[in-house]
PQR file of N, CA, C, O and H, with PARSE charges and radii, in Angstrom:
ATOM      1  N   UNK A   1       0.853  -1.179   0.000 -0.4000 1.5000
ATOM      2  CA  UNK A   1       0.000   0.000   0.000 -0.0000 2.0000
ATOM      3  C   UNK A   1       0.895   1.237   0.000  0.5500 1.7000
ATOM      4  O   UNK A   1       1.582   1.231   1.021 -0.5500 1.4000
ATOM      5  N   UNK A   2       1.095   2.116  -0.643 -0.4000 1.5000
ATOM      6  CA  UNK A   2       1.337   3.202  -0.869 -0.0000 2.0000
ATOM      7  C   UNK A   2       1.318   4.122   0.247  0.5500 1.7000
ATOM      8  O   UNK A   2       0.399   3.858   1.023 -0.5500 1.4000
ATOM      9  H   UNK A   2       0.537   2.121  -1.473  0.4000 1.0000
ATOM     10  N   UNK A   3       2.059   5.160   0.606 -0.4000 1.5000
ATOM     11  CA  UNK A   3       1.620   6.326   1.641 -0.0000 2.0000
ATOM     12  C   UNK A   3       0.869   6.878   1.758  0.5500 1.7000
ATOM     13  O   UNK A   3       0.383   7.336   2.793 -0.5500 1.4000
ATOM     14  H   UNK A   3       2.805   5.374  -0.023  0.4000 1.0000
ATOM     15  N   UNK A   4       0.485   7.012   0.412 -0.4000 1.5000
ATOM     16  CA  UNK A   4      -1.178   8.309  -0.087 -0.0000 2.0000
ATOM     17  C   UNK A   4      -2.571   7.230   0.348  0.5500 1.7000
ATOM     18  O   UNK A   4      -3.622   7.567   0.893 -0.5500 1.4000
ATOM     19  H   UNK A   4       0.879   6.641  -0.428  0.4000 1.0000
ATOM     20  N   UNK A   5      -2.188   5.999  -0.057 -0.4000 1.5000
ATOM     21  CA  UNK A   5      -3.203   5.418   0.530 -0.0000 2.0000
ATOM     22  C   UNK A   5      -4.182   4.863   2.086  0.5500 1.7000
ATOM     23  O   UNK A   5      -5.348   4.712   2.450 -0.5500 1.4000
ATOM     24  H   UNK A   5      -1.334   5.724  -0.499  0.4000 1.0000
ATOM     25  N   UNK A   6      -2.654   4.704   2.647 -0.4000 1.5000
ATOM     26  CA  UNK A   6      -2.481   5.127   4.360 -0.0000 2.0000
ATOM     27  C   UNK A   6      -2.980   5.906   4.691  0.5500 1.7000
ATOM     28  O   UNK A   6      -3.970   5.747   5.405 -0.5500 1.4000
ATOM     29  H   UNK A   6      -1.706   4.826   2.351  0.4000 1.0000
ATOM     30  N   UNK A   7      -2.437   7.388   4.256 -0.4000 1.5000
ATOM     31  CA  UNK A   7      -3.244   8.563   4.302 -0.0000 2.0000
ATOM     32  C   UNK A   7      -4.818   8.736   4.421  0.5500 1.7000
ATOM     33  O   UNK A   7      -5.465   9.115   5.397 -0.5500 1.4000
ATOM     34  H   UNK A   7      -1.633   7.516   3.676  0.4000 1.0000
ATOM     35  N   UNK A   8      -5.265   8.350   3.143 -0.4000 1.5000
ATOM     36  CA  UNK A   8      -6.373   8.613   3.130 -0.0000 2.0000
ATOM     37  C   UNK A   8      -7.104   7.039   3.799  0.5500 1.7000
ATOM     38  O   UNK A   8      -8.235   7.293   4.213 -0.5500 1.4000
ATOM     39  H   UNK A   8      -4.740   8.041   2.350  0.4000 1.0000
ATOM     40  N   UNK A   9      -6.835   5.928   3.942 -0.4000 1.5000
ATOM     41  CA  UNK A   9      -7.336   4.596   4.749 -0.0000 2.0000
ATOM     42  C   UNK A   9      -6.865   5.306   6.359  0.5500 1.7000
ATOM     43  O   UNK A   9      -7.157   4.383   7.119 -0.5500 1.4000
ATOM     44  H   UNK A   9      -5.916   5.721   3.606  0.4000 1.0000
ATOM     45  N   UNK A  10      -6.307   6.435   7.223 -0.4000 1.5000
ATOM     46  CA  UNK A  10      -6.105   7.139   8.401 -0.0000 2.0000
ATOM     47  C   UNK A  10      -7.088   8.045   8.646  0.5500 1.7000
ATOM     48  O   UNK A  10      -7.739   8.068   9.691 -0.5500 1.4000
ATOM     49  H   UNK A  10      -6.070   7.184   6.605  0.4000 1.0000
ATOM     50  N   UNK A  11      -7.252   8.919   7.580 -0.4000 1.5000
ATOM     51  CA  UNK A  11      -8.317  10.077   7.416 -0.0000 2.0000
ATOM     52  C   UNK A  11      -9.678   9.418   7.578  0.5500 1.7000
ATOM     53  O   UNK A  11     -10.549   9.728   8.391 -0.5500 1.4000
ATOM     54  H   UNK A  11      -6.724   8.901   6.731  0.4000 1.0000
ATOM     55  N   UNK A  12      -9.720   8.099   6.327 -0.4000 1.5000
ATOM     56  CA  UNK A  12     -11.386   7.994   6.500 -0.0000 2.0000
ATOM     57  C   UNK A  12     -11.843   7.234   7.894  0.5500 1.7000
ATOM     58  O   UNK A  12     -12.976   7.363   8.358 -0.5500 1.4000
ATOM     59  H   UNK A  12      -9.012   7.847   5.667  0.4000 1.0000
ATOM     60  N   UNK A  13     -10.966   6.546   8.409 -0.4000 1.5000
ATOM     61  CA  UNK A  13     -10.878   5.783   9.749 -0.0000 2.0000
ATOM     62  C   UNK A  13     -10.981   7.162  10.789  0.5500 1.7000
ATOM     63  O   UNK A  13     -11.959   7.122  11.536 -0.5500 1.4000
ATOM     64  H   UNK A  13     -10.046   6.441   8.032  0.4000 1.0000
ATOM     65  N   UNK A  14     -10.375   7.989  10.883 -0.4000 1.5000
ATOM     66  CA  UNK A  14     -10.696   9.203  12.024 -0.0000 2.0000
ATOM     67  C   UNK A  14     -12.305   9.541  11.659  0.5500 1.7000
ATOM     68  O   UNK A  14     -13.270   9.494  12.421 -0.5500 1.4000
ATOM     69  H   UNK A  14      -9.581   8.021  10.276  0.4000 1.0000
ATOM     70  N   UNK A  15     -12.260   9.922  10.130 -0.4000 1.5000
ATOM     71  CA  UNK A  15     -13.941  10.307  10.364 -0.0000 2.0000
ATOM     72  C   UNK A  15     -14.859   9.762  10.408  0.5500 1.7000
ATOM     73  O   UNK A  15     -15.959  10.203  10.742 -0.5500 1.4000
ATOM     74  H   UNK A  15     -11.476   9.960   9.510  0.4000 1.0000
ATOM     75  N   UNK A  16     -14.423   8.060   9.883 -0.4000 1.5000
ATOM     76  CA  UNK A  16     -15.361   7.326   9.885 -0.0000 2.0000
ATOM     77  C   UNK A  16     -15.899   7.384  11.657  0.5500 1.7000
ATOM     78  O   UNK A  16     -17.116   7.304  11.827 -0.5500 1.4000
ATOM     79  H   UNK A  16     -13.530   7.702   9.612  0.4000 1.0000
ATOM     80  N   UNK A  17     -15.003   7.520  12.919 -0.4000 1.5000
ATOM     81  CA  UNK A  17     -15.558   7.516  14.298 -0.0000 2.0000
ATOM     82  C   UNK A  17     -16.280   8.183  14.600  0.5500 1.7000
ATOM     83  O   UNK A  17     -17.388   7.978  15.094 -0.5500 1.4000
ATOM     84  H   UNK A  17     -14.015   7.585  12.781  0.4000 1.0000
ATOM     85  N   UNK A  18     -15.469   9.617  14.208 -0.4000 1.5000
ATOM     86  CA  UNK A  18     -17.175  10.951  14.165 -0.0000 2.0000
ATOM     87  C   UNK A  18     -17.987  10.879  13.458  0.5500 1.7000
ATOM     88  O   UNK A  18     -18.493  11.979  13.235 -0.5500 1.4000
ATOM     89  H   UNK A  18     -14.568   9.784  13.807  0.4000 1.0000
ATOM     90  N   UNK A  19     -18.504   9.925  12.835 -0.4000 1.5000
ATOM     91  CA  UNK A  19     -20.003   9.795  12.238 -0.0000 2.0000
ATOM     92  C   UNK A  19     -19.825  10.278  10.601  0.5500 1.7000
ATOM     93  O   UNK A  19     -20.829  10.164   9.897 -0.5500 1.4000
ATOM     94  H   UNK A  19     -18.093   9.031  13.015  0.4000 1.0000
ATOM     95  N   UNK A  20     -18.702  10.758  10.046 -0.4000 1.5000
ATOM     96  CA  UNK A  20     -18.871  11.303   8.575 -0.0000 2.0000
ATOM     97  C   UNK A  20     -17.550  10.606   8.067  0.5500 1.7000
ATOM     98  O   UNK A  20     -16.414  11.061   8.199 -0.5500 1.4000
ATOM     99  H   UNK A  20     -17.887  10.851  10.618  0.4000 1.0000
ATOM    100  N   UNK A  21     -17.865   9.547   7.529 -0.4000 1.5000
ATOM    101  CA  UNK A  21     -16.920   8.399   6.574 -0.0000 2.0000
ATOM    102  C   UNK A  21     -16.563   9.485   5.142  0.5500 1.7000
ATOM    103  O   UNK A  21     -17.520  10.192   4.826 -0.5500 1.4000
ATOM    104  H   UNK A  21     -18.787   9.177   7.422  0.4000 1.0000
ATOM    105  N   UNK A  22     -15.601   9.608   4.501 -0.4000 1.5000
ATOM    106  CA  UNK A  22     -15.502  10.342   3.523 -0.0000 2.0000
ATOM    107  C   UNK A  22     -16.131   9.419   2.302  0.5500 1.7000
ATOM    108  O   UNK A  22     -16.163   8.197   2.150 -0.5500 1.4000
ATOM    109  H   UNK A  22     -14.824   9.033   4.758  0.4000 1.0000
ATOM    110  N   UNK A  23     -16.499  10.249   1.690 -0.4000 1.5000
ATOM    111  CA  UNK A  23     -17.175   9.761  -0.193 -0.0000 2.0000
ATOM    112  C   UNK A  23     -15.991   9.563  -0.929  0.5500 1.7000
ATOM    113  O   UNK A  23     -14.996  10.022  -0.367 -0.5500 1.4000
ATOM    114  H   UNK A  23     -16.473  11.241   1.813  0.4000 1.0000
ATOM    115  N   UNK A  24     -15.841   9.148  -1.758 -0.4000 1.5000
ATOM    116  CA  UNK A  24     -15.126   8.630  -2.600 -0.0000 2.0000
ATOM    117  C   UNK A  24     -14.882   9.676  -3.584  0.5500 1.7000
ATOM    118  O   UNK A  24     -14.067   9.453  -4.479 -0.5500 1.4000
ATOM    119  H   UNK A  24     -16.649   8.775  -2.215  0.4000 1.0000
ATOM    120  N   UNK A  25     -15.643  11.068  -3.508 -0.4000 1.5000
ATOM    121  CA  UNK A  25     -15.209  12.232  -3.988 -0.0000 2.0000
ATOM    122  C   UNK A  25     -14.082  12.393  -2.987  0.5500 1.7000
ATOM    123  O   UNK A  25     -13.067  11.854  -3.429 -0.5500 1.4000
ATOM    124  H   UNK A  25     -16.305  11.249  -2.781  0.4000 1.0000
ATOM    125  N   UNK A  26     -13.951  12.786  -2.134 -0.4000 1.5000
ATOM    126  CA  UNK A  26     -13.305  13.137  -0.928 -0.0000 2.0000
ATOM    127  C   UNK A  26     -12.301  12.455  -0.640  0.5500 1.7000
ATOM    128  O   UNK A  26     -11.477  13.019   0.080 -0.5500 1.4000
ATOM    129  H   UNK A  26     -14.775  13.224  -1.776  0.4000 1.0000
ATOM    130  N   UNK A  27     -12.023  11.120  -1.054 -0.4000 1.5000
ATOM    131  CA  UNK A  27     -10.538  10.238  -1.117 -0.0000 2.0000
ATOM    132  C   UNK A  27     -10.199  11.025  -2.264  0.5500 1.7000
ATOM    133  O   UNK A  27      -9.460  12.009  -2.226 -0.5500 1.4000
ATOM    134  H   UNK A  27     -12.692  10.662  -1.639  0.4000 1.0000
ATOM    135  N   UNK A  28     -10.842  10.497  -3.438 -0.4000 1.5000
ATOM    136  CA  UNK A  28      -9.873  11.239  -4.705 -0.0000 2.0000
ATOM    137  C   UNK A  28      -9.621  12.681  -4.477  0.5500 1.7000
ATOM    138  O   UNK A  28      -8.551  13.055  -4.955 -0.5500 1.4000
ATOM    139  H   UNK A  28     -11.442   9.698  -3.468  0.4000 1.0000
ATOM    140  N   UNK A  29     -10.395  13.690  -3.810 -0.4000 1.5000
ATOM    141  CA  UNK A  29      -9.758  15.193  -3.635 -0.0000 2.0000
ATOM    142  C   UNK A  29      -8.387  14.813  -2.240  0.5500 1.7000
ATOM    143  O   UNK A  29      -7.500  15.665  -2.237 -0.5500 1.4000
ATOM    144  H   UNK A  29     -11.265  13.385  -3.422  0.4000 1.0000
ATOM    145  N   UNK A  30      -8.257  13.959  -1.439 -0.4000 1.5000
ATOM    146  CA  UNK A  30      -7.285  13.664  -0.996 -0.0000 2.0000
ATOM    147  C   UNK A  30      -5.954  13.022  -1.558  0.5500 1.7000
ATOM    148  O   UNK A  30      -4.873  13.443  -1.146 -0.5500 1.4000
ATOM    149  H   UNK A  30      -8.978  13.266  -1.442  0.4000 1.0000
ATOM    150  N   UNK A  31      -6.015  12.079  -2.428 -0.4000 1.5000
ATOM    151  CA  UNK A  31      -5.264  11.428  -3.446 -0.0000 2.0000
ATOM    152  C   UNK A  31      -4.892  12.876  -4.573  0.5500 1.7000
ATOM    153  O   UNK A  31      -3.671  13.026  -4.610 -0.5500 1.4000
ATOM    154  H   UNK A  31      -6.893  11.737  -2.762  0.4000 1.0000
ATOM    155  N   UNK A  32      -5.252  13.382  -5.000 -0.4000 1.5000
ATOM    156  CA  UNK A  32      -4.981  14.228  -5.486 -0.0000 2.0000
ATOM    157  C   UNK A  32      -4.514  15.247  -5.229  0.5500 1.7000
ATOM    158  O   UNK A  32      -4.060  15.914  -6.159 -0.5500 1.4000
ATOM    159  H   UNK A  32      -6.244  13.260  -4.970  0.4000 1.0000
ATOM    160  N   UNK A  33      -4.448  15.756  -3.861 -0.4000 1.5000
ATOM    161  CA  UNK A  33      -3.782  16.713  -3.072 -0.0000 2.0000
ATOM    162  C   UNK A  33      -2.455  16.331  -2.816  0.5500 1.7000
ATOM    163  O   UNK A  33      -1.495  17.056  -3.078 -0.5500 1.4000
ATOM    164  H   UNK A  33      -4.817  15.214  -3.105  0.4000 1.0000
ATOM    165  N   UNK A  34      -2.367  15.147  -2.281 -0.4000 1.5000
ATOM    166  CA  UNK A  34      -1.095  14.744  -2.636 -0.0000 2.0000
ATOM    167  C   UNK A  34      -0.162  14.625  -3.436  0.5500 1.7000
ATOM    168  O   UNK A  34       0.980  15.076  -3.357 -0.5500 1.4000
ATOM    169  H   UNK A  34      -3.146  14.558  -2.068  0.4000 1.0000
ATOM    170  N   UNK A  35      -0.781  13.828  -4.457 -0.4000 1.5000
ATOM    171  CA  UNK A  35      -0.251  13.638  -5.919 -0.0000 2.0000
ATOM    172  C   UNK A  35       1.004  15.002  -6.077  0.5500 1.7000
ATOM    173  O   UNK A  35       2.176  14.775  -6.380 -0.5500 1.4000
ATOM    174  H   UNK A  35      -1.709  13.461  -4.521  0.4000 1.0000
ATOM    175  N   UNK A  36       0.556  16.124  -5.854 -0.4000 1.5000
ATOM    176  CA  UNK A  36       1.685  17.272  -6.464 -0.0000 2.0000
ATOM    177  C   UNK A  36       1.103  18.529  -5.637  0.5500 1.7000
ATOM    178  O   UNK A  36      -0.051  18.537  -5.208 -0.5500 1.4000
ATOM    179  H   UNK A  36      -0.395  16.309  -5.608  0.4000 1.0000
ATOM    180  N   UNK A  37       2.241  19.858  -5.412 -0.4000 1.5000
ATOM    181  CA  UNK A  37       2.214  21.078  -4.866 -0.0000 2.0000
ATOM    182  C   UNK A  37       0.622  21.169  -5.991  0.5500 1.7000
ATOM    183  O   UNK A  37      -0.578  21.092  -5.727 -0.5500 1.4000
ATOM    184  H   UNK A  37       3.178  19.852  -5.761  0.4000 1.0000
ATOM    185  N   UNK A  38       1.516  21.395  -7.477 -0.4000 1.5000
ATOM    186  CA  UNK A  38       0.238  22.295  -8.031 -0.0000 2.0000
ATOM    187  C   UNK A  38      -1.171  22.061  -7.771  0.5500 1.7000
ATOM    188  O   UNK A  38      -2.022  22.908  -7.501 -0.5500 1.4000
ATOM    189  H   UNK A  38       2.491  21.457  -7.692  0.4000 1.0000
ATOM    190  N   UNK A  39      -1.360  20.353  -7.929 -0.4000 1.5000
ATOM    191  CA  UNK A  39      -3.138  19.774  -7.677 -0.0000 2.0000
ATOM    192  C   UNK A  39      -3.643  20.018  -6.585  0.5500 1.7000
ATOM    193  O   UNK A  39      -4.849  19.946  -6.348 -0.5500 1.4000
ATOM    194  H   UNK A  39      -0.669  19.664  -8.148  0.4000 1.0000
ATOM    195  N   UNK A  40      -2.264  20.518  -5.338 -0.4000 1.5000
ATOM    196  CA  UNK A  40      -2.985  20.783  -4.358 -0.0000 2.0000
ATOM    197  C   UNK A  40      -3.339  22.471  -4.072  0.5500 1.7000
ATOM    198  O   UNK A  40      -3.955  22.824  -3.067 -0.5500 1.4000
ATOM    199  H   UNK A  40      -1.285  20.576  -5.530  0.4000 1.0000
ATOM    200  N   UNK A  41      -2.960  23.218  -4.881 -0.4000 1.5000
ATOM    201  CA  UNK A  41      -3.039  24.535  -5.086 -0.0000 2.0000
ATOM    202  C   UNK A  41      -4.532  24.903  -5.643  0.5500 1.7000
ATOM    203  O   UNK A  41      -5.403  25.694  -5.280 -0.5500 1.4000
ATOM    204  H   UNK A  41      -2.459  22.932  -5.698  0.4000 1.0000
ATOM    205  N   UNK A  42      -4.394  23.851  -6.805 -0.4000 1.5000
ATOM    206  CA  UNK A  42      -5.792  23.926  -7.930 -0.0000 2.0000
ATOM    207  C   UNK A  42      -7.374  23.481  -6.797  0.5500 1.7000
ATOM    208  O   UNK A  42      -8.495  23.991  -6.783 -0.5500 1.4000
ATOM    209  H   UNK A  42      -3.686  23.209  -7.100  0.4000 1.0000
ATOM    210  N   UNK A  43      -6.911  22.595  -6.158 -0.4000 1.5000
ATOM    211  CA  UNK A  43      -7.835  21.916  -5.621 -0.0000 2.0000
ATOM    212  C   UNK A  43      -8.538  23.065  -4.342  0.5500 1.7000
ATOM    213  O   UNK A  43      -9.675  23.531  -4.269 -0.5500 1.4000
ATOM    214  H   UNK A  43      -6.001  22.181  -6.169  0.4000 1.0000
ATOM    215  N   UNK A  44      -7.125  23.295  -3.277 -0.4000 1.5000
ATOM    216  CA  UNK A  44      -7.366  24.534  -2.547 -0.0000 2.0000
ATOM    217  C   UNK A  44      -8.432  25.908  -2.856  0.5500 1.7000
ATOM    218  O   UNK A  44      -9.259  26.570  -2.229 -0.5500 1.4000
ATOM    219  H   UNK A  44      -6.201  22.917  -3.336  0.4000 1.0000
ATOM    220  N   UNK A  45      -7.787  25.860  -4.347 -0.4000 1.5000
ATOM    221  CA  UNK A  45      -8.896  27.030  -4.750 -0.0000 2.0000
ATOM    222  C   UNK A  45     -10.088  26.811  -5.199  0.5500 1.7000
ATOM    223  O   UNK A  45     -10.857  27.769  -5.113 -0.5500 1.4000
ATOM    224  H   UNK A  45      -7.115  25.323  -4.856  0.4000 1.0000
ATOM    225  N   UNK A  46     -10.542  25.721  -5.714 -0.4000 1.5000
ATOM    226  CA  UNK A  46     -11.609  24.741  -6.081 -0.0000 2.0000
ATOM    227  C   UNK A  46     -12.722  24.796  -5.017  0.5500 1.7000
ATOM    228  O   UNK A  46     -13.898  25.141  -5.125 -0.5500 1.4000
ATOM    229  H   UNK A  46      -9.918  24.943  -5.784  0.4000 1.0000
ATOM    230  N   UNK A  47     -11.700  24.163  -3.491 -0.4000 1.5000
ATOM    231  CA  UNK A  47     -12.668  24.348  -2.118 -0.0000 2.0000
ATOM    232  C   UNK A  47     -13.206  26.289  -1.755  0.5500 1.7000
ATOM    233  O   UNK A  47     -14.294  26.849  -1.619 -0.5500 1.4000
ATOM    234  H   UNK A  47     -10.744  23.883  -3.403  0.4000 1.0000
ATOM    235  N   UNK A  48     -12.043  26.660  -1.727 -0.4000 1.5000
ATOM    236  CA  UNK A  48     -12.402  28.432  -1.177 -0.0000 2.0000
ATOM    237  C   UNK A  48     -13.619  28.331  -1.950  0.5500 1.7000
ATOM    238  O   UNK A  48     -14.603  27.788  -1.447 -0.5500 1.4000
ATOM    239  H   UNK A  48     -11.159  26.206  -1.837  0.4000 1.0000
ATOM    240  N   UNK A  49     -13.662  28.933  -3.454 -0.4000 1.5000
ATOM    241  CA  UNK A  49     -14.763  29.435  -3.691 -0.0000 2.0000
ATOM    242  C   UNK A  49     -15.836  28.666  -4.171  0.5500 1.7000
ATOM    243  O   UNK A  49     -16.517  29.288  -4.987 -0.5500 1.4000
ATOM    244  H   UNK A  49     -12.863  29.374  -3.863  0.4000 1.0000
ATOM    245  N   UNK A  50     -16.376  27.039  -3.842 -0.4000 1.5000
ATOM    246  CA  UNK A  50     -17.232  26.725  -3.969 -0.0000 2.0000
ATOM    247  C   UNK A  50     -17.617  26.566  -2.316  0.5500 1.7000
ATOM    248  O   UNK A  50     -18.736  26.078  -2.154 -0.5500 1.4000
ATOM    249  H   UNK A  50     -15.823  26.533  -3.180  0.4000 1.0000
ATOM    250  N   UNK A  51     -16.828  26.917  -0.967 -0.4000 1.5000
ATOM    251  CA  UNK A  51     -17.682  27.509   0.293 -0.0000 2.0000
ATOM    252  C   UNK A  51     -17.708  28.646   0.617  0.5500 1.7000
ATOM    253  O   UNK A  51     -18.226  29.026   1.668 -0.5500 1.4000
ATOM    254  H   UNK A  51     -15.919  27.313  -1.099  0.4000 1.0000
ATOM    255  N   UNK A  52     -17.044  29.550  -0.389 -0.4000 1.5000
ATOM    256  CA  UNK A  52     -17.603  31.037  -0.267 -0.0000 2.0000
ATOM    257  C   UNK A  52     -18.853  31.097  -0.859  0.5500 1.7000
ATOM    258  O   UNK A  52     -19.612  30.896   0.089 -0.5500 1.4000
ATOM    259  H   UNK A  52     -16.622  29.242  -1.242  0.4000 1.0000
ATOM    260  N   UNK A  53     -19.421  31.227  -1.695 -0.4000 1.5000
ATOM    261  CA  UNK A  53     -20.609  31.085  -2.329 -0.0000 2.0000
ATOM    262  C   UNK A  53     -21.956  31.480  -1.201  0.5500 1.7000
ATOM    263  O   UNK A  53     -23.124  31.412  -1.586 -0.5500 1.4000
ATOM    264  H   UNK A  53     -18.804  31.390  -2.465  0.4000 1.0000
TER
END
């Protein structure tokens, strides 16, 4: 298993306890944050202004 996958099999295990398991949108926006600085730049700005709104 990969690190990125740890990662996100750590993440969904923490939220899976508080009651909100991540979607499978939400691994891949994690997998992808990783992946590189830039995807995680693109992605960053992706989140701001679709919860500014």
């Amino acid at each position: 298993m990969s690190e990125i996958e740890k990662i996100v099999n750590e993440v969904n295990g923490s939220m899976t306890i508080e009651g909100m398991p991540l979607t499978d949108e939400d691994k891949e926006r994690i997998r992808l944050s990783l992946s590189s600085k830039e995807q995680y730049q693109k992605l960053l700005r992706e989140l701001i202004i679709k919860h500014s709104s």
